[in-house]
C-alpha positions as CSV (number, residue, x, y, z in Angstrom):
1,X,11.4,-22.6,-60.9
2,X,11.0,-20.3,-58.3
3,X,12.4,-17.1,-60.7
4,X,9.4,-18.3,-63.1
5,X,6.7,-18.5,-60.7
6,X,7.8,-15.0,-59.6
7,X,7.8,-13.8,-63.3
8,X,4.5,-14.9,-63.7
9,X,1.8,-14.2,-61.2
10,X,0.8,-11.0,-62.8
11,X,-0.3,-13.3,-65.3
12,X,-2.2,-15.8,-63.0
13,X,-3.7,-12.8,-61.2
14,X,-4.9,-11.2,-64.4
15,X,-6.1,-14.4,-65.4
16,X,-8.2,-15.3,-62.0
17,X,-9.6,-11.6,-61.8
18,X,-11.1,-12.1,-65.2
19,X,-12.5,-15.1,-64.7
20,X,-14.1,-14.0,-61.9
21,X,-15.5,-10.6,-62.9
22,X,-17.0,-13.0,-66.3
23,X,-18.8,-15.5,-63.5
24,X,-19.9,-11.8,-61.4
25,X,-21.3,-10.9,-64.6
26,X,-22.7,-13.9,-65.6
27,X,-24.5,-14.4,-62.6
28,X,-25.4,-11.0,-61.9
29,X,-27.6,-10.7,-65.7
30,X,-29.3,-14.1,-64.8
31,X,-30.3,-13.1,-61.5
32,X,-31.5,-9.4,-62.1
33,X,-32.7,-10.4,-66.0
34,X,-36.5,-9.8,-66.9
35,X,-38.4,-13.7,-65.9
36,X,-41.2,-13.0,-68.4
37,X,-41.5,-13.6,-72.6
38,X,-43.0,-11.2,-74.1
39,X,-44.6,-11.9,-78.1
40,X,-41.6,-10.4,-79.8
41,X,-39.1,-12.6,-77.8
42,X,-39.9,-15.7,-80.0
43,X,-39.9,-13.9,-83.3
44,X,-36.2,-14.5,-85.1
45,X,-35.4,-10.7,-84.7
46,X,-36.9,-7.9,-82.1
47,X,-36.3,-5.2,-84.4
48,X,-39.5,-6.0,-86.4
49,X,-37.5,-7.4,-89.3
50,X,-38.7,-10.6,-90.1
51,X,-36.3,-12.5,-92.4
52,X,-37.5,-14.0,-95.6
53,X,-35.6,-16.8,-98.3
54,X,-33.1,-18.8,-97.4
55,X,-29.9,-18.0,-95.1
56,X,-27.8,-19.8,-98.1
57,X,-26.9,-16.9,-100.5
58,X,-24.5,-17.9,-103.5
59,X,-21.7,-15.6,-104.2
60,X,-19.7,-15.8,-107.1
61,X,-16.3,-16.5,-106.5
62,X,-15.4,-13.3,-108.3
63,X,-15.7,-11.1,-104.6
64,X,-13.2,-14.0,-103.1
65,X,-10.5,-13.3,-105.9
66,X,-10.7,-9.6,-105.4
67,X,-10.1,-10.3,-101.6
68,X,-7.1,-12.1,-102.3
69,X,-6.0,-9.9,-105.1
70,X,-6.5,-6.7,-102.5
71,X,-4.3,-9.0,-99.7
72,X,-1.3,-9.4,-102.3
73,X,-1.1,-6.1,-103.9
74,X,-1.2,-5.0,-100.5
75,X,1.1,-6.5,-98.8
76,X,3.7,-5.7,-102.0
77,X,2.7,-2.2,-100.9
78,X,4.0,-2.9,-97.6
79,X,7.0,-3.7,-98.9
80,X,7.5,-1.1,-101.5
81,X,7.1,1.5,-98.1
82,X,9.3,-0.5,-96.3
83,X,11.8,0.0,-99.5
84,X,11.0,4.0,-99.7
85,X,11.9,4.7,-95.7
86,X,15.2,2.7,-96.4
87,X,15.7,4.3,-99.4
88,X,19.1,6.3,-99.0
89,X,20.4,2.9,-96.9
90,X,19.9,0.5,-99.9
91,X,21.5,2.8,-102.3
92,X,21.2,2.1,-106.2
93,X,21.2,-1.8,-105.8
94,X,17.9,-0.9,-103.9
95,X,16.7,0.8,-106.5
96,X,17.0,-1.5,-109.2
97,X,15.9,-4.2,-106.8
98,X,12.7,-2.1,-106.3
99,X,12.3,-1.8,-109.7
100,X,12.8,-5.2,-110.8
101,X,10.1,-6.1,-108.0
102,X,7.3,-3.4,-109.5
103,X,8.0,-5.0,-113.1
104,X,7.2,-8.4,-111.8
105,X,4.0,-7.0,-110.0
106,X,3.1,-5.6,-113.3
107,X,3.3,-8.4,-115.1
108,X,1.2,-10.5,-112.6
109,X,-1.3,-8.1,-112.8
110,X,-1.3,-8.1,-116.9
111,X,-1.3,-11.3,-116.4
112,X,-4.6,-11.3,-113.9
113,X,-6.6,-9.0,-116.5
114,X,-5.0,-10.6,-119.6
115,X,-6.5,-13.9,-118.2
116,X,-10.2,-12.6,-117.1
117,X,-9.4,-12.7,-113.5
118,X,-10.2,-9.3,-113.1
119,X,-13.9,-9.5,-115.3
120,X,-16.9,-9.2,-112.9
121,X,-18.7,-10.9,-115.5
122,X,-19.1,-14.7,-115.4
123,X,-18.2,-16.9,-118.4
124,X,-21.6,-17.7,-119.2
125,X,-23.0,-14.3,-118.9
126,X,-19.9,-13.6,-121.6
127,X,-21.2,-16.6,-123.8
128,X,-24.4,-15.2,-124.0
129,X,-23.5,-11.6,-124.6
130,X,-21.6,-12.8,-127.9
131,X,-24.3,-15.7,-129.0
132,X,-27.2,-13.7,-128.5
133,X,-29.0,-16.5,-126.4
């Protein structure tokens, strides 16, 4: 107990200094902060912007898919680098390894743009484009 207490009071004194030096700051803005409004302090933003519509904007859920598809083809990248700096350690097993690996990335993404996944435009924008309407 005593070997943990010792092991940690950099921690607890890190911790206490930074709570206080928050409170010193807190304090310190209220007490020195300007006591009067001026007429731009109620408006929604000082910078003479003055926001207009509604704060509810629909996205499609096109940008969200690209996010994700960005996260996984990314993070196959990270292994793919990982594979290159090991490269003369995993020998030819590594190798076909890899390349059994890329194949199945590039039949995900066929698979993403053979199913639309990839099309910015909607299915109804697509409907309407071939009917005419």
């Amino acid at each position: 107990m005593q070997q943990a207490l010792a092991e940690l009071w950099p921690i607890i004194i890190y911790f206490v200094s930074t709570m206080a030096l928050l409170t010193g700051v807190m304090l310190l803005s209220s007490v020195s902060g300007p006591r009067s409004r001026g007429h731009s302090t109620e408006l929604p933003y000082e910078s003479g912007i003055l926001s207009y519509g509604g704060a509810r904007v629909r996205f499609g859920n096109h940008f969200f898919l690209y996010a994700i598809f960005f996260v996984i083809f990314d993070l196959e990248t990270l292994f793919l680098f990982a594979w290159a700096i090991a490269f003369e350690q995993v020998g030819l097993a590594g190798f076909i390894e890899a390349g059994i690996f890329i194949l199945i990335l590039m039949i995900a993404l066929l698979y993403l743009w053979r199913v639309g996944a990839l099309d910015v435009i909607t299915a109804k924008t697509r409907e309407q484009k071939w009917t005419g309407h």
